[in-house]
KEZA-939534 format. One line per 2 residues: for each residue x, z, y of N, C-alpha, C. Coordinates in Angstrom, 2 decimals, always signed. Layout:
BEGIN
X:Z:Y:X:Z:Y:X:Z:Y | ...
REM end
This chain:
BEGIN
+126.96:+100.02:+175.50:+126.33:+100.30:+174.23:+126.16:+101.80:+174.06 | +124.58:+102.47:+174.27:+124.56:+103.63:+173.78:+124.91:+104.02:+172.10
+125.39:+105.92:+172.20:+126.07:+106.05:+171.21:+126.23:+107.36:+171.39 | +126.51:+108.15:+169.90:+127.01:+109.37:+170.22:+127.10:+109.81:+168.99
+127.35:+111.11:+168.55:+127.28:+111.57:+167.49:+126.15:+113.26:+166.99 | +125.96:+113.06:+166.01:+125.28:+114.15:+165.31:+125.59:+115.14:+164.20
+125.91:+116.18:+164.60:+126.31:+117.54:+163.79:+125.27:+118.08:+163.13 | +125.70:+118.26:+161.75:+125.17:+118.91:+161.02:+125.91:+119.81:+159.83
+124.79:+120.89:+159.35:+125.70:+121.61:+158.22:+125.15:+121.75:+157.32 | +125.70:+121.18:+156.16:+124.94:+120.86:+154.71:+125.09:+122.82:+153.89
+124.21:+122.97:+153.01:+123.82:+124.15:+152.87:+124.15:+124.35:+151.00 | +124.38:+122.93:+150.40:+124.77:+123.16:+148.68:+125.69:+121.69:+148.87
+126.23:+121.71:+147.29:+127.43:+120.87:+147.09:+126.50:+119.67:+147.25 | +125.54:+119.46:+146.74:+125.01:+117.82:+146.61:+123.82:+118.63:+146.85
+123.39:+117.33:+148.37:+122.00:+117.42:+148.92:+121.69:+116.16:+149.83 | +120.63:+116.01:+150.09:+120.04:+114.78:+150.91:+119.24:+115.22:+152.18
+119.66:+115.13:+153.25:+119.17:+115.37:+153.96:+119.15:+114.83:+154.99 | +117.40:+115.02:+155.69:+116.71:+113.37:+156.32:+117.23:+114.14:+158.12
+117.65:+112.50:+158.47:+118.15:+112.69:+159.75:+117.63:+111.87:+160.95 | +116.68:+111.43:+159.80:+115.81:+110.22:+161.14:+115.19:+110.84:+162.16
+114.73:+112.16:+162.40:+114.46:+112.58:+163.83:+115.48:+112.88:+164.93 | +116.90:+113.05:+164.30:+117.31:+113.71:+164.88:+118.23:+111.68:+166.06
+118.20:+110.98:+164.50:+118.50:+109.45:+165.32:+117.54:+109.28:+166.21 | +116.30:+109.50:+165.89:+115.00:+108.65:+166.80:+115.47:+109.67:+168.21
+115.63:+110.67:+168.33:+115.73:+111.43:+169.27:+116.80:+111.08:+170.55 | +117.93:+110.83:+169.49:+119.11:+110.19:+170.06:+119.01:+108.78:+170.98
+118.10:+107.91:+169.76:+117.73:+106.69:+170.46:+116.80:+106.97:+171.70 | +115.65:+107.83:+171.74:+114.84:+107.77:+173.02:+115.44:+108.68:+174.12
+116.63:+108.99:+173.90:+117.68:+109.74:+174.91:+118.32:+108.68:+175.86 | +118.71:+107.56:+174.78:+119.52:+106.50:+175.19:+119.00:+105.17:+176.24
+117.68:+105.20:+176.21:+116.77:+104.75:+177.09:+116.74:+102.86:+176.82 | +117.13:+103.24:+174.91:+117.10:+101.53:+174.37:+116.41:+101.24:+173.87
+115.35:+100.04:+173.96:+113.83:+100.13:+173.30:+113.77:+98.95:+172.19 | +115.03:+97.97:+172.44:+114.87:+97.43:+170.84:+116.42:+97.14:+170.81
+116.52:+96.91:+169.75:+117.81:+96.30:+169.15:+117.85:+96.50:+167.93 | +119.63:+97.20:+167.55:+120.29:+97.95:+166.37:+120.72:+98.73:+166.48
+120.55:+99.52:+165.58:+121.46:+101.00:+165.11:+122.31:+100.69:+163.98 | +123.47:+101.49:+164.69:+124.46:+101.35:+163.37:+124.49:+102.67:+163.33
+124.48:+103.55:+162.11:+124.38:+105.27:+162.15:+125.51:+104.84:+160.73 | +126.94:+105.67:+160.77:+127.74:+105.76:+159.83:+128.29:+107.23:+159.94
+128.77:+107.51:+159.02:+129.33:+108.34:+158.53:+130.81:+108.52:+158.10 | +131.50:+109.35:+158.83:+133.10:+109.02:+158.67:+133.57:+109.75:+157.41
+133.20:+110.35:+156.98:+133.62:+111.57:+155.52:+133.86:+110.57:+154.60 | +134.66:+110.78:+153.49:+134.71:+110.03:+152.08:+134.20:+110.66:+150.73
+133.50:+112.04:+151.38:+132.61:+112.66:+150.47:+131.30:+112.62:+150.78 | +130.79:+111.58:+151.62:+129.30:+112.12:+151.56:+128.97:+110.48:+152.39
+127.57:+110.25:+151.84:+127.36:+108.86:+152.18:+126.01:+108.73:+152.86 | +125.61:+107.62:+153.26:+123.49:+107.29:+153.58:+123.23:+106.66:+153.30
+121.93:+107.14:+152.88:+120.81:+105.70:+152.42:+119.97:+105.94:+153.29 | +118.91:+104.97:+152.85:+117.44:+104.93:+153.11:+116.81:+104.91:+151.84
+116.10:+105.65:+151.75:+114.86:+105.55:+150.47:+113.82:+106.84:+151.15 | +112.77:+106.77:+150.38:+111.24:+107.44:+150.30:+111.32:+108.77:+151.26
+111.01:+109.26:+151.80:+111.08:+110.65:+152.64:+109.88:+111.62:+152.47 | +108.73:+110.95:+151.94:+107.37:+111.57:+152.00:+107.29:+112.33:+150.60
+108.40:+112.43:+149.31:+108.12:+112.90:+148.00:+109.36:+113.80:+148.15 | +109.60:+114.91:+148.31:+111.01:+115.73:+148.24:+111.59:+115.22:+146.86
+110.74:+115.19:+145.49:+111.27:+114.76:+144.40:+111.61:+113.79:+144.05 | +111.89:+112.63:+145.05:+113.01:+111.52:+145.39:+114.09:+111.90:+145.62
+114.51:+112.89:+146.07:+115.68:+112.98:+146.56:+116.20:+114.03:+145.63 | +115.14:+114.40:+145.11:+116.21:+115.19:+143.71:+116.40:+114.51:+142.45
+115.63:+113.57:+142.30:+115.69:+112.96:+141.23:+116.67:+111.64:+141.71 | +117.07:+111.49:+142.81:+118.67:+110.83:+143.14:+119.67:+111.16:+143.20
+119.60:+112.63:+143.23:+120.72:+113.23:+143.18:+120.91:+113.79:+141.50 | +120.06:+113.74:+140.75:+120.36:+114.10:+139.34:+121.10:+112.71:+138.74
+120.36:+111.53:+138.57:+120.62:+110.53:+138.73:+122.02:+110.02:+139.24 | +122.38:+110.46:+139.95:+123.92:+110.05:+140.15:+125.04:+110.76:+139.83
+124.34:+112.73:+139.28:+124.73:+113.53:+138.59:+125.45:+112.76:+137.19 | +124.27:+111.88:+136.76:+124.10:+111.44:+135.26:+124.95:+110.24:+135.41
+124.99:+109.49:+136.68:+125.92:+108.12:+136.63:+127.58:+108.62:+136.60 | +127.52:+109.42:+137.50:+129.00:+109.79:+137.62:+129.49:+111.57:+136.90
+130.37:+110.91:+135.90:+130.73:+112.68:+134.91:+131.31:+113.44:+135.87 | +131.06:+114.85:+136.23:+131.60:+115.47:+136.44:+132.72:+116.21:+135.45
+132.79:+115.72:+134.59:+133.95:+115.98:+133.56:+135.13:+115.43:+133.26 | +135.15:+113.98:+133.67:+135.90:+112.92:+133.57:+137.43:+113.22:+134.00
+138.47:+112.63:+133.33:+139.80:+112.74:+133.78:+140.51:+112.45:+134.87 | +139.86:+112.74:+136.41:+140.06:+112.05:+137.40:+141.29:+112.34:+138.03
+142.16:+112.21:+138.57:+143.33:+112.41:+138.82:+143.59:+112.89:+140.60 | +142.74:+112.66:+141.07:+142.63:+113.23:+142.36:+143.03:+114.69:+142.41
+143.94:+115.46:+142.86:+144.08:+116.62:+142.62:+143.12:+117.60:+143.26 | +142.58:+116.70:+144.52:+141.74:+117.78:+144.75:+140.50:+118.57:+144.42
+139.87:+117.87:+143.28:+139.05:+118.25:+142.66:+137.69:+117.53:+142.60 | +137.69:+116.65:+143.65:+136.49:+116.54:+143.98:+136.19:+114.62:+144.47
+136.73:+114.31:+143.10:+136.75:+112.65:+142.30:+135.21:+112.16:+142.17 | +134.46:+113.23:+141.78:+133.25:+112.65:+141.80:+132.61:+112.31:+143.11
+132.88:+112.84:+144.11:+131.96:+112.97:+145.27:+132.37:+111.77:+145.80 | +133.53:+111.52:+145.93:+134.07:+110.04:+146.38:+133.45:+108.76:+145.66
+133.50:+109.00:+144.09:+132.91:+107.79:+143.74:+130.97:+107.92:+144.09 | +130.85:+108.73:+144.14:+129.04:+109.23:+144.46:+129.08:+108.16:+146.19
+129.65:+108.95:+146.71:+130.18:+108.21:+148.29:+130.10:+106.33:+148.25 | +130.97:+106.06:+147.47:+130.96:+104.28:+147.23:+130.02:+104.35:+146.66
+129.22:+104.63:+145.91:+127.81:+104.22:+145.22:+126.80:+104.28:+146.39 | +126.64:+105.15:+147.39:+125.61:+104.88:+148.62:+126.37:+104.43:+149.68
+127.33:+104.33:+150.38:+128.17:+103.89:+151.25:+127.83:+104.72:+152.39 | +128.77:+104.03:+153.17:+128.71:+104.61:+154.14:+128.25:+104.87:+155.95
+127.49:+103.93:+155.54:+126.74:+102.91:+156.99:+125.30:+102.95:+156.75 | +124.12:+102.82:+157.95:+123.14:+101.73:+157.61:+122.77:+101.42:+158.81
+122.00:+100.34:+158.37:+121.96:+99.71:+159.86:+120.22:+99.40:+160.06 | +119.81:+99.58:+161.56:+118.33:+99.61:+161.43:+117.62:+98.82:+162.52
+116.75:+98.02:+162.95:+116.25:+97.77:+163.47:+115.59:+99.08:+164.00 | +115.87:+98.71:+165.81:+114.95:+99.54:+166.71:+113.94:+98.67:+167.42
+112.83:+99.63:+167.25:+111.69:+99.14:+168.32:+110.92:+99.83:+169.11 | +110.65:+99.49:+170.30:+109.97:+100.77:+171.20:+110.69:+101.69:+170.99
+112.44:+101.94:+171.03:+112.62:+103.14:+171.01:+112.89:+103.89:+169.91 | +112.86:+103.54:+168.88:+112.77:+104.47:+167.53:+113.33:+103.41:+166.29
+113.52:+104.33:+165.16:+113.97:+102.91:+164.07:+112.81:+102.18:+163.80 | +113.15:+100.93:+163.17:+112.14:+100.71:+162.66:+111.89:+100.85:+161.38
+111.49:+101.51:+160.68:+111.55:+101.60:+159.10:+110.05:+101.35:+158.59 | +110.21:+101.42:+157.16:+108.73:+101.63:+156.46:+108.65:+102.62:+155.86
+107.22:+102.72:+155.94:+105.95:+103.17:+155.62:+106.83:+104.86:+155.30 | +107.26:+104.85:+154.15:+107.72:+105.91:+153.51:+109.29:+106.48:+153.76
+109.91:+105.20:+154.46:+111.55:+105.42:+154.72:+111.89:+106.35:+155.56 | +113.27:+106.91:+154.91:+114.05:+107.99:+155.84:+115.29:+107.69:+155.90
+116.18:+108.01:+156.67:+117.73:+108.03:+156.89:+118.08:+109.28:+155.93 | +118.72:+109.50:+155.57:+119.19:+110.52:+154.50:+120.91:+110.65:+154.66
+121.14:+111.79:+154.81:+122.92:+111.87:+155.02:+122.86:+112.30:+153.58 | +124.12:+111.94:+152.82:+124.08:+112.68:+151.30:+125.56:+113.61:+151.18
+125.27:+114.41:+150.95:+126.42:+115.08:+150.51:+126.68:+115.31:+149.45 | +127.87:+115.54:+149.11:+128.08:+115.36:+147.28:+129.24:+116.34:+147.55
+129.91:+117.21:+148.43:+130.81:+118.06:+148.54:+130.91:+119.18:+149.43 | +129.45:+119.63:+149.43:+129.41:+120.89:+150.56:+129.48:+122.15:+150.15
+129.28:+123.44:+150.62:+128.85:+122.84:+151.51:+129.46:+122.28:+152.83 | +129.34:+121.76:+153.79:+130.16:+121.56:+154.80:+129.66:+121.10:+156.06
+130.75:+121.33:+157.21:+130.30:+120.96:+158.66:+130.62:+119.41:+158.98 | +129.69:+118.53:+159.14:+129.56:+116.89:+159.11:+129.25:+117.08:+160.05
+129.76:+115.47:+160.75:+129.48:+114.51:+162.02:+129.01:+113.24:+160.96 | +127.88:+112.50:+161.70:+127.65:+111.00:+161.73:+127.31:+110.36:+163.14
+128.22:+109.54:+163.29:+127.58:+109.04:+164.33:+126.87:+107.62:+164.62 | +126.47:+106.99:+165.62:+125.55:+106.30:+165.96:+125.82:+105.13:+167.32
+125.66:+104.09:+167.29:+125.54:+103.36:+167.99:+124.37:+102.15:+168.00 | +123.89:+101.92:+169.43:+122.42:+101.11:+169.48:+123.35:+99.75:+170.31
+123.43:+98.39:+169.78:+123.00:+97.33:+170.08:+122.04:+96.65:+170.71 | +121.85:+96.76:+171.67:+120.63:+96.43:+172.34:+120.68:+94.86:+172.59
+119.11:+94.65:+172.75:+118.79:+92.77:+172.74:+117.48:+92.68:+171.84
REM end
């Protein structure tokens, strides 16, 4: 089962940032032309989705949005400070999983892989494994 991982370094506390070239890249490295991808993320501050990639103001208006779901004011007891990013984290999780074809994900029309961070800035790994069949 090809696999590996991907480094990156987030640049503000909460940001979204698209990683589907850097998977598709990975996948046509791996020399697997259909299956699954499992791309997760080991941090408990920072999570992935998939949503829209073609409007930058998707991804800010998700990240305000979860600004507004989760208080940054709240009495959280975590000492380390940083209670919100964890629950931000369980609200997108921490996995996704994708159909590959020819080599690449398969997504739609408008979809991106998105790593989210909610506690940077910081030096992240996600990594990746392809299921092939």
């Amino acid at each position: 089962m090809p696999g590996g991982t991907i480094t990156l370094s987030t640049n503000r506390q909460m940001e979204l940032i698209d990683i589907t070239m850097e998977i598709n890249k990975a996948l046509r490295a791996s020399g697997v032309g259909e299956g699954f991808c499992l791309v997760y993320n080991p941090h408990t501050t920072a999570g992935l989705t998939i949503n829209e990639g073609a409007d930058p103001d998707v991804q800010r208006d998700l990240i305000a949005a979860l600004r507004e779901m989760v208080p940054l004011d709240y009495p959280y007891r975590h000492a380390e400070g940083n209670s919100p990013a964890h629950v931000m984290t369980t609200l997108t999780g921490s996995s996704v999983t994708v159909f590959v074809e020819n080599g690449s994900l398969k997504l739609g029309t408008w979809q991106k892989v998105f790593f989210c961070e909610f506690d940077g800035p910081r030096a992240r790994k996600v990594h990746w494994r392809v299921m092939a069949g």
